[in-house]
C-alpha positions in Angstrom: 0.0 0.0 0.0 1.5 3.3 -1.1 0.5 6.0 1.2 1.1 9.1 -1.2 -1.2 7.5 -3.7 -4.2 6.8 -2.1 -6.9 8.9 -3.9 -10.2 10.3 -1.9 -12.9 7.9 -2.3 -16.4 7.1 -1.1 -16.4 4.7 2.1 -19.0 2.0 1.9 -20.6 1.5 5.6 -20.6 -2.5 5.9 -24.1 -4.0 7.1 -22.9 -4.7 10.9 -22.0 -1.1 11.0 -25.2 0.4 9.6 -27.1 -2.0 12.5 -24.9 -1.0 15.1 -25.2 2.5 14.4 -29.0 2.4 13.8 -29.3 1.4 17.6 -27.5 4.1 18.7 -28.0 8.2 19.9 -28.0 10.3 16.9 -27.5 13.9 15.6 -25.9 16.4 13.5 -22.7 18.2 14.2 -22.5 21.9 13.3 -21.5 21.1 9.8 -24.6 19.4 9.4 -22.9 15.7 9.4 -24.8 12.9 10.4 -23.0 11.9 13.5 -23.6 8.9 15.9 -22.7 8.5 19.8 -20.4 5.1 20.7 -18.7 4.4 23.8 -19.2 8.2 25.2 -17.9 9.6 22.0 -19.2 11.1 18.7 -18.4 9.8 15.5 -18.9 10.4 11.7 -20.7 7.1 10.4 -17.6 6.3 8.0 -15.5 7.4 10.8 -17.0 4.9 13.4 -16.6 2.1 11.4 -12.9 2.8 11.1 -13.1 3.0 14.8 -14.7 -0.6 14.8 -12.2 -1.8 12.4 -9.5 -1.1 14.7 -10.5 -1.8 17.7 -11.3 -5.3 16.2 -8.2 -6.1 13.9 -5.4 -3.8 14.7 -2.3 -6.2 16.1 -0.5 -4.0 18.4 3.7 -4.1 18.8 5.2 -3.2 22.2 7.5 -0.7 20.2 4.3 0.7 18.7 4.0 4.8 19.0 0.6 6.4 19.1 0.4 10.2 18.4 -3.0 11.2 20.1 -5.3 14.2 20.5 -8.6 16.3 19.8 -8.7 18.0 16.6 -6.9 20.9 16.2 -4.5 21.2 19.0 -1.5 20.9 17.3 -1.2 17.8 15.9 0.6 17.9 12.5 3.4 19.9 15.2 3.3 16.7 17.5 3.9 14.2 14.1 6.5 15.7 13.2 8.1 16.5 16.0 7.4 12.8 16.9 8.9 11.6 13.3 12.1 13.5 13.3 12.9 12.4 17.0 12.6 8.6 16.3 13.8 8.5 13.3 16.8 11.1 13.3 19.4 8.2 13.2 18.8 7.4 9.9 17.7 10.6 9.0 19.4 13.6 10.5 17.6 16.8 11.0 19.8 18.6 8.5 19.4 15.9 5.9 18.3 17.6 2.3 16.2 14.4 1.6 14.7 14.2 5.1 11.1 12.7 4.6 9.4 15.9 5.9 10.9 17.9 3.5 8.3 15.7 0.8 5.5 14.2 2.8 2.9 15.7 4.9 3.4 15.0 8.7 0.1 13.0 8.4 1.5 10.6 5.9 4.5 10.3 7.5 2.3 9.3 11.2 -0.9 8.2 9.9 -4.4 8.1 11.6 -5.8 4.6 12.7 -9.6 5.1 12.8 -9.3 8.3 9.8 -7.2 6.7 7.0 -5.4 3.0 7.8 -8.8 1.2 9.2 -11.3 4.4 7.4 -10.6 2.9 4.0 -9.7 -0.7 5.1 -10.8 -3.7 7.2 -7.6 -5.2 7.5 -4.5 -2.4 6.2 -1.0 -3.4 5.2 1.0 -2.2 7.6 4.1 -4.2 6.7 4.6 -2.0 3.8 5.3 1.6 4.9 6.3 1.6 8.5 9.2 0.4 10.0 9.4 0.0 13.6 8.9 1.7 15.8 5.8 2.2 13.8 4.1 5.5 14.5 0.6 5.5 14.2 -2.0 8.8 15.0 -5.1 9.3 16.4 -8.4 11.6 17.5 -9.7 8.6 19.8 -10.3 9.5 22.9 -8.0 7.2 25.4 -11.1 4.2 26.5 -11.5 3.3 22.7 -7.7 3.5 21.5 -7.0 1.4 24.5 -9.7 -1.3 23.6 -7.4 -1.3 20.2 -4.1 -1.7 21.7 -5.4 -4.9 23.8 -3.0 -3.8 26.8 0.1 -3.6 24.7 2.7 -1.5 26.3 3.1 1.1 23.5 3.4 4.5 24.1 1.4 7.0 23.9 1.8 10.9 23.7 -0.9 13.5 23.9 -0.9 16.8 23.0 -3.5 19.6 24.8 -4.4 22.9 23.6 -6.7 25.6 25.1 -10.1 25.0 24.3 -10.5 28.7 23.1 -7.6 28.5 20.2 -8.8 24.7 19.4 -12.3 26.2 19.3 -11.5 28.9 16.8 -9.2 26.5 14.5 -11.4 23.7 15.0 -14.0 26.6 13.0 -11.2 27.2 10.6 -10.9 23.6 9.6 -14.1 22.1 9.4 -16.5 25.0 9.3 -15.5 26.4 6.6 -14.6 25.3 2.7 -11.3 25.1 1.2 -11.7 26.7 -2.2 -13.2 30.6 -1.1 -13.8 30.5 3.0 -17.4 30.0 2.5 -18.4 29.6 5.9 -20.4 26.4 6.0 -21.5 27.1 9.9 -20.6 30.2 11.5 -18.6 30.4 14.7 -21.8 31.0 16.9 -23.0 28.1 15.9 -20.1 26.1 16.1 -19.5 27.5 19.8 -23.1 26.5 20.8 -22.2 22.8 19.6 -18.9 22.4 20.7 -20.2 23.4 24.3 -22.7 20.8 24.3 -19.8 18.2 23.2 -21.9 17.2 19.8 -18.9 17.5 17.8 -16.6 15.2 15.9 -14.6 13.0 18.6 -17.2 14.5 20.9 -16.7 16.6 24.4 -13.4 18.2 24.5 -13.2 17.9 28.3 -14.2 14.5 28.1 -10.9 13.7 25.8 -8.5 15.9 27.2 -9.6 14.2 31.2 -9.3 10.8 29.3 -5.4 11.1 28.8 -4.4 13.1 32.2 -6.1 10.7 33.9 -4.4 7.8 31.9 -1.2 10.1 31.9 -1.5 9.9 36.0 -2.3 6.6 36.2 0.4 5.2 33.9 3.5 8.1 32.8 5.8 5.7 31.7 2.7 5.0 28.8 0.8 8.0 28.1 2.7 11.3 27.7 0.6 14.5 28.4 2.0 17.8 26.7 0.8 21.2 26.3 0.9 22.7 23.2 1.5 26.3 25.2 4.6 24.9 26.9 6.0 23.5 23.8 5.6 27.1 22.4 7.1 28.8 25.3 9.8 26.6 26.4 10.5 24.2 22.7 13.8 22.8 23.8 13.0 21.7 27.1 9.3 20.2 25.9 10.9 18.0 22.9 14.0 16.8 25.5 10.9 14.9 27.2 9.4 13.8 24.4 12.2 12.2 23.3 13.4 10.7 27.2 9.5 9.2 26.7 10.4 7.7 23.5 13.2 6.1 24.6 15.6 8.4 22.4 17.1 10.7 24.1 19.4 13.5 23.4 23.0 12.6 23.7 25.1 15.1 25.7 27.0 15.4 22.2 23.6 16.6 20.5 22.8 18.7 23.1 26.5 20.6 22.5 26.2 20.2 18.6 23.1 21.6 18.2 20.7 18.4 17.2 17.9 20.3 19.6 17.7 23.1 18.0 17.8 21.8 14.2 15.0 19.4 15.0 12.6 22.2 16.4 13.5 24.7 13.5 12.6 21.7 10.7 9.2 21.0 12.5 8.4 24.5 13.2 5.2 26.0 11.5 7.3 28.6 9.7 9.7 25.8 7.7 7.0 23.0 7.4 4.3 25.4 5.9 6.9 26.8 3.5 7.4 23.7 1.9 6.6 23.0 -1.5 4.7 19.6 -0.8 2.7 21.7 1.9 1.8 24.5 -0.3 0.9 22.8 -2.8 -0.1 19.2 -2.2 -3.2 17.2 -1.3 -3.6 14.3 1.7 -4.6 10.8 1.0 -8.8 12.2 1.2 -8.1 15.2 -1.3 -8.1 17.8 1.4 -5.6 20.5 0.9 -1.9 20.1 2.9 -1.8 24.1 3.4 -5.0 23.8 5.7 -3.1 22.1 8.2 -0.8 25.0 8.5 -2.7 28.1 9.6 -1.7 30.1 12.6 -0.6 28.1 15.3 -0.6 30.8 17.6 -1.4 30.8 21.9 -4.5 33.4 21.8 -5.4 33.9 18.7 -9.2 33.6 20.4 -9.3 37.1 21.1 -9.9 37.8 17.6 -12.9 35.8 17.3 -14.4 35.4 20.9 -16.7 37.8 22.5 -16.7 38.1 26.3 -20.0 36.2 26.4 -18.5 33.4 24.4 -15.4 34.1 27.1 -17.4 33.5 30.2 -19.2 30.8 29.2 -16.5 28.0 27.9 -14.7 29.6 31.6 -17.6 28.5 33.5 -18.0 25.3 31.5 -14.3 25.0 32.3 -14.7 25.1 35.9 -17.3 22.5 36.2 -15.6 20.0 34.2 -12.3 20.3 36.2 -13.4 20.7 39.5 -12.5 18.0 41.9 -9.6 17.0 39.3 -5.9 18.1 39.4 -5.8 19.7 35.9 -5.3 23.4 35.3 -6.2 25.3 32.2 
C-alpha cells in the first residue's frame, strides 16, 4: 500500500456497522454531518466504522507509538516532531532528503480510525512503517485502548486551550477550502462544541481521558501542552524524546541536534514547503490547511466576552474535583 497514492474515495458502511449505528443516539454536528454517539464519544458514520475496524483487527507491537489528540490542538506539530525524533538516526535533522521535506506530517504518522482502518478492514501495515511504527489518532483514550489490547506502546498526547482549538477547530471544518465559504458560522459552532456534539465528541471528556491515563500510567501516556512547547521548545521535545526512549545525547545537546530538530518541524519551515503548499492528503483535502496560525491566543480575535465566560464556566465545572489546570 503506497500512502502518497491513495486517492479520496467514497467509504462503503458495511451491514454490521449500519445495524450498530441504527441502535444508537443520533445527531448532527454543526456542519450538518450525520454523527452517531459510541462508547461516550461522537463519530462520523464512516469514521465509526474505522473506529470498529481497529478496535477489532489492529495487532499492536510493544514498540508501537501512538500520536494522540482532539482535533486541532496541534497535531501535524506533534507528528513531526514525533517523526524527526525517532527517526533522526537514519535521518538527520539537516538531511536535504529528510522525509518531511516531501510528505505531509500526516503521511508520515498516519491516523488509525481516519485513514489505515477508514478505508480498510484489514491495512497493510508491513509496507510503509518500519518499527517503531508510528501511528495517530483523534480517539479518545477508553476506545484506542480497547485497540491496543493492553500492549505496552506509548502513547503521547498533545493539549491545547479549548479557546484557540475552538476557533481552529471553525477554521478547519466549518468552513470550505476553495473561497472561505463559511459552512456554519462560529456562533453556531460554539453553541455545539459546548454541548460536546462535535466530531470525537466533548473536549473535556478527551482531554480528562489522557491526564487521567497520563497519571495513572506516565511511563505509557505522555501529556503535553501545546503552550509549553511554544514557550519553552527545547526543554518540551527533551521529554518527548526521554518518553520515547531516544534521548538526546550530551554530544547533540553541545552540537546543536535540539535546535535543528525544532527549526525543521516549526510552522514557519513545514508550511513553506513545497509539498505543503501545494499538495493534497490521501482524502483530497488541501496540505496548506493544516498550517494556519498556530498561535497561543489567537481567540481574542474571534471570541466575544460572552463566548469568554461561558467556555470559563464550562471549564470550571468539568475540572473541578480533578488536578488539571487550564
Amino acid at each position: 500500500m503506497d500512502e502518497k497514492k491513495i486517492v479520496m474515495r467514497n467509504v462503503d458502511l458495511h451491514e454490521d456497522t449500519k445495524t450498530l449505528i441504527s441502535s444508537l443516539p443520533s445527531d448532527k454536528d454543526s456542519c450538518g454531518k450525520s454523527i452517531c454517539k459510541y462508547q461516550g464519544c461522537w463519530y462520523t458514520h464512516q469514521a465509526l466504522q474505522g473506529v470498529l475496524r481497529f478496535q477489532k483487527n489492529f495487532k499492536p507491537q510493544d514498540t508501537d507509538v501512538i500520536v494522540a489528540s482532539f482535533p486541532k490542538c496541534g497535531t501535524t506539530w506533534l507528528k513531526a516532531l514525533t517523526f524527526a525524533l525517532v527517526r533522526r538516526s537514519e535521518h538527520p535533522s539537516q538531511d536535504h532528503h529528510h522525509p518531511l521535506l516531501s510528505d505531509n506530517p500526516h503521511v508520515l504518522v498516519p491516523y488509525l480510525e481516519m485513514n489505515l482502518y477508514y478505508y480498510s478492514e484489514k491495512p497493510d501495515l508491513t509496507k510503509f512503517l518500519s518499527s517503531p511504527r508510528l501511528f495517530s489518532t483523534h480517539m479518545p483514550l477508553h476506545p484506542l485502548q480497547e485497540g491496543l489490547k493492553d500492549s505496552p506502546c506509548k502513547i503521547v498526547y498533545m493539549c491545547r486551550n479549548v479557546k484557540d482549538t475552538l476557533v481552529s477547530y471553525w477554521h478547519f471544518f466549518c468552513m470550505k477550502q476553495s473561497n472561505d465559504e463559511v459552512v456554519s458560522s462560529l456562533e453556531d459552532t460554539f453553541e455545539y462544541f459546548c454541548k460536546g456534539v462535535n466530531l470525537f465528541g466533548s473536549f473535556w471528556d478527551h482531554v480528562l481521558s489522557y491526564w487521567r491515563g497520563s497519571l495513572e500510567d506516565p511511563n505509557h501516556v505522555l501529556f503535553m501542552r501545546f503552550e509549553d512547547m511554544k514557550k519553552e521548545p527545547r526543554e518540551q521535545i527533551k521529554k518527548l524524546a526521554e518518553f520515547l526512549g531516544c534521548p538526546f545525547t550530551k554530544e547533540e545537546e553541545e552540537s546543536g541536534t535540539m535546535d535543528e530538530v525544532i527549526d525543521l518541524c516549526s510552522l514557519r519551515n513545514l508550511s513553506s514547503l513545497e509539498i505543503n503548499k501545494t499538495g493534497k492528503l490521501y482524502n483530497g483535502r488541501d496540505n496548506k490547511t493544516f498550517f494556519r496560525k498556530g498561535e497561543v491566543g489567537d481567540w481574542k480575535n474571534y471570541l466575544s466576552p460572552e463566548m469568554e465566560n461561558k467556555i470559563d464556566m464550562i471549564i470550571k465545572e468539568k475540572l473541578q474535583n480533578t488536578s488539571l489546570k487550564f
